[in-house]
N, C-alpha and C positions, 0 to 999 in steps of 0.2 A: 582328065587330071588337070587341065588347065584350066578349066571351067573353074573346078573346086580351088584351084589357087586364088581365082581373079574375087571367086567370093568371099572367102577367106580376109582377102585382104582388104576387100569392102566392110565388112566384119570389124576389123582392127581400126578402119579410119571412124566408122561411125563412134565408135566405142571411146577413141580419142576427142571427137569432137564432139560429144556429149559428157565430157570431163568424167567419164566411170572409172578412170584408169586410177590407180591407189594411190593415194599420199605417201610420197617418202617419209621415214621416222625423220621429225624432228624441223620439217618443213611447215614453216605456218601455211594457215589454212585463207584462202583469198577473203577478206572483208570486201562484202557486198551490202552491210547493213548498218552501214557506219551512217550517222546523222549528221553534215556538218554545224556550227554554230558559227554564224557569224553575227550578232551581236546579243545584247541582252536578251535573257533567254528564261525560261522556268520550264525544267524539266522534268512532267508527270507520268511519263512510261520508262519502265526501263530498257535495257540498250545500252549502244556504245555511241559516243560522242565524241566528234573530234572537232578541231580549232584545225584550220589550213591556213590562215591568218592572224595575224595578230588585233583585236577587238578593242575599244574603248568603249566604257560605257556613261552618260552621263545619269547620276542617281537624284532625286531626293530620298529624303528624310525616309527614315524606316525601308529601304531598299537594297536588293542586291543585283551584281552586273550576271550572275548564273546562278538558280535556286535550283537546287534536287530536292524532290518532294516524291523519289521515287526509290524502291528499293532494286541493289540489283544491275546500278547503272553506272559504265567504266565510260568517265570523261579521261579523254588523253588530247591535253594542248598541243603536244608535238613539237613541243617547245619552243612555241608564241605565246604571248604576253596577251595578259587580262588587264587593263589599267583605266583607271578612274577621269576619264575628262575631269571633272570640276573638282581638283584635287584638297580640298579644304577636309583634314582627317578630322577635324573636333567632334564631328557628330558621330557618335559612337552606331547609330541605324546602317549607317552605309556600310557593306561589304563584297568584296568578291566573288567568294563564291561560301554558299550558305548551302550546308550539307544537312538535312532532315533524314533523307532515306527513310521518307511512308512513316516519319513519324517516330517517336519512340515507343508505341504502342507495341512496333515492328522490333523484335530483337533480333533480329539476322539481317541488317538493311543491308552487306554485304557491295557497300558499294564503292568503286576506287579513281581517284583524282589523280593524274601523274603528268609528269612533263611537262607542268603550267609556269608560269610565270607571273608572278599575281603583283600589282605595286600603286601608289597612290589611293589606297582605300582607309577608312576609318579602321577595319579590320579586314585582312584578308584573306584567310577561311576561317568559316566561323562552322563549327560543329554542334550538331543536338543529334547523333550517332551512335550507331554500335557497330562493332566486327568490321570497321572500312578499313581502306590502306591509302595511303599518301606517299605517294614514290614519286623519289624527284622531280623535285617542285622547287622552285627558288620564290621565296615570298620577301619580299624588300621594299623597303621605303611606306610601309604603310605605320600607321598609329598604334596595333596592335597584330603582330604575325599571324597566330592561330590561338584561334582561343576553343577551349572546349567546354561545352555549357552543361548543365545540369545532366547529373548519369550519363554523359558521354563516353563510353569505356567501350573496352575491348576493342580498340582502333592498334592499328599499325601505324609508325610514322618514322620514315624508313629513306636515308640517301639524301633529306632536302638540306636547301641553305634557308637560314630561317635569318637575314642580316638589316644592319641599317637602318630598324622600324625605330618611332620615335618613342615609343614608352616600354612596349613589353615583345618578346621572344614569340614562347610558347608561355598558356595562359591558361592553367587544369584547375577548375571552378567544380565545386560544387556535388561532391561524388563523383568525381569523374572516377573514376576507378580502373585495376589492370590492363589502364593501355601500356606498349611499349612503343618507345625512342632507342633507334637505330641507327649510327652511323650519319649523323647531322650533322652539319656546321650549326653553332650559333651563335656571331659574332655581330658586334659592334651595336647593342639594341639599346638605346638610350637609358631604361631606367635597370629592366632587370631582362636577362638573358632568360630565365626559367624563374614560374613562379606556380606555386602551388597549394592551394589554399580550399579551407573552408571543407575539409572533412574527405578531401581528394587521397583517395590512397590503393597501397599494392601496385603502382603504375614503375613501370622498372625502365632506367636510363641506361643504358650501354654505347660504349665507343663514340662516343660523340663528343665533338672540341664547342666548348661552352668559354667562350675568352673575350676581352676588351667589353664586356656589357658592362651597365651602372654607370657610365661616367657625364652624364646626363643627368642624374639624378642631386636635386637639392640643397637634398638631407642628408646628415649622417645615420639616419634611423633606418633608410629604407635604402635600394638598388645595389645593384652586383649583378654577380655569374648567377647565382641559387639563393631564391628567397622560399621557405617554408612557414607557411602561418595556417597553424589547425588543421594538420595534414600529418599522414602517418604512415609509417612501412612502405614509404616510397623509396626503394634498390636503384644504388650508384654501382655500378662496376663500369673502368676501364675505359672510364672519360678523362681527355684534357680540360682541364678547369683551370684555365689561368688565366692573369693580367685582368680581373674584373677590376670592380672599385671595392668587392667585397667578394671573397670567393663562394662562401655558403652563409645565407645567415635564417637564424631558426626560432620559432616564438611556438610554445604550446601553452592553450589557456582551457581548461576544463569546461568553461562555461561557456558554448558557443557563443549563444544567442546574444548578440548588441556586444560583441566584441569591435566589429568595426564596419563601417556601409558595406563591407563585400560579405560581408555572414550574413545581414540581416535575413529573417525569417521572408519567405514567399508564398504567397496563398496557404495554403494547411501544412506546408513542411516548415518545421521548428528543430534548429537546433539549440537543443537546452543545454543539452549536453552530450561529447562526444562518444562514438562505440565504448563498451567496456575494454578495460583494460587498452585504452587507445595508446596511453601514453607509454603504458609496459611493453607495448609494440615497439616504442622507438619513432620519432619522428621522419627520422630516416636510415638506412640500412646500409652498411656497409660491406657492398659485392666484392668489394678490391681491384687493385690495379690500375688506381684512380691518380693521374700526375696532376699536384697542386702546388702552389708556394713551397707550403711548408708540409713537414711528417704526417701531421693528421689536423683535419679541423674539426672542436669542436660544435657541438650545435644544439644547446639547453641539454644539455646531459647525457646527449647521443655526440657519437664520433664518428669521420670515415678515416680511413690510412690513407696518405699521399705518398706517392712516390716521386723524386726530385726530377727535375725535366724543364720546369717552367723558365725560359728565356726573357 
């Protein structure tokens, strides 16, 4: 009998020290295949990526400090900082981190950027995406916060602070289409807090504080909290919008094409003219529960409801 105890219990220790024993519900599972990055990087397989430091990258012209060209792939900064040595934001090539995910060819790149800190770049995520997520990320002090390029849709973009950049916020180019905005700060961005443009639509803004942007800007024609140009059925609900230099301002022209240098046509896609019935959609859509200046702002023949709150 003591024989079968002593083995028994041999039994138990091997079984411990070859980790067979069961995960508790709810216990993360040990990463063992984490990549780290420690500086500029281009990343072609997917995986998980992590930052243990904080990284500078120095760029030229047409370059980024982290390119994902891979579907698939979870960078987590761990909340260190991505930032620009040679911090001159004019050249619009330079960015932080430049998300392809395998391409647009790839409809499920599925890939997610969180806990970065991204600052001094010309742009500091630049998207050509589908189906990614962006969770808490603080992008600041760059040229342009995040821009999203051609058919970039169905992204998440969820908890960041998007602050401080010197021209634009967030930046939905070109189709971008049904992404959603979550629960973002996006304050103090030189020209326009959010801008959406050139046939960008269905993209839905919720609980996000959109305040002090525009006061940087020139003109009285253009900057604020929310600029809209050629863009539609883009849903506000349950944002603070306030203290901008303009809270929402809205222009719809039927004839895209040579409307102005950010519509112009690219290789074989031409907008002549927007979806039917673009305009009967409404430029933009009122979710509710939206606190602005004033009762409701108009915007070219669309409205949202404001409720009072702005300080």
């Amino acid at each position: 009998m003591r024989k079968l105890a002593l083995i028994f219990s041999l039994l138990i220790l091997i079984v411990l020290v070859s980790g067979c024993v069961q995960q508790k519900p709810g216990m993360p599972l040990p990463d063992t295949t984490s990549t780290v990055i420690t500086g500029k990087t281009v990343i072609s397989d997917s995986g998980i990526y992590i930052l243990d430091g904080d990284i500078s990258c120095t760029l030229t012209a047409e370059d980024a400090c982290i390119e994902i060209q891979a579907p698939d792939v979870t960078l987590d900064c761990q909340g260190h900082s991505i930032t620009r040595a040679n911090t001159d934001t004019r050249n619009a090539a330079n960015i932080g981190i430049f998300v392809a995910g395998g391409g647009m060819e790839d409809m499920n790149a599925r890939n997610t950027v969180r806990n970065c800190r991204i600052e001094k770049f010309a742009i500091g995520i630049f998207l050509k995406t589908r189906y990614s997520n962006f969770l808490n990320n603080t992008i600041s002090n760059n040229g342009i916060g995040i821009y999203y390029d051609d058919y970039s849709s169905y992204n998440n973009f969820i908890n960041n602070t998007v602050n401080d950049n010197n021209n634009r916020g967030v930046y939905l180019f070109m189709r971008s289409s049904n992404n959603t905005f979550t629960g973002n700060i996006i304050r103090n961005n030189g020209i326009y807090g959010i801008i959406i443009t050139c046939a960008a639509y269905y993209n839905t803004f919720s609980n996000n504080v959109i305040e002090n942007n525009g006061y940087d800007s020139t003109s009285d024609d253009y900057g604020g909290g929310i600029d809209v140009l050629n863009a539609y059925a883009n849903v506000f609900s349950g944002n603070r919008i306030c203290n901008n230099s303009k809270t929402i301002r809205c222009k719809f022209d039927a004839a895209m094409e040579g409307i102005n240098d950010m519509c112009i046509p690219q290789g074989d896609i031409h907008f002549v003219q927007a979806d039917i019935n673009a305009q009967e959609a409404g430029i933009l859509v009122d979710g509710g529960g939206n606190i602005c200046e004033s009762d409701s702002v108009s915007c070219d023949g669309t409205s949202i409801s404001c409720n009072g709150g702005c300080l």
